[in-house]
C-alpha positions, 0 to 999 in steps of 0.5 A: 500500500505505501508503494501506491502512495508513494507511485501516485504521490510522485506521479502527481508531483511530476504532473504538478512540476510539468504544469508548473514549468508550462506556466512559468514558461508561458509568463516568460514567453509573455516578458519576452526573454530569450529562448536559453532562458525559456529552456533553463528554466523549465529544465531547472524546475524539472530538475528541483522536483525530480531531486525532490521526489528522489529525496522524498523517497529515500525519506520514506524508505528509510522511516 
């Protein structure tokens, strides 16, 4: 049961980080800043919630 917790949770932090990304990526497309900025960002918040999800993991794991 805790495996399917922890599935779903990640699965809808991954959903969350992916919205997240298109909106931060539709307000910089709106301030117009330039396509290396467009890029980095979304791949940093990507990036913080996949090291997010890992840290959570290895914290439930261990509890």
């Amino acid at each position: 049961m805790g495996f399917v917790c922890r599935g779903v949770f990640s699965f809808s932090l991954y959903r969350f980080s992916i919205f997240s990304s298109l909106f931060l990526l539709r307000s910089i497309e709106l301030v117009r800043i330039s396509w290396d900025c467009y890029f980095l960002g979304g791949f940093m918040i990507l990036l913080f919630f996949f090291l997010l999800d890992l840290w959570m993991r290895c914290w439930l794991l261990k509890r």
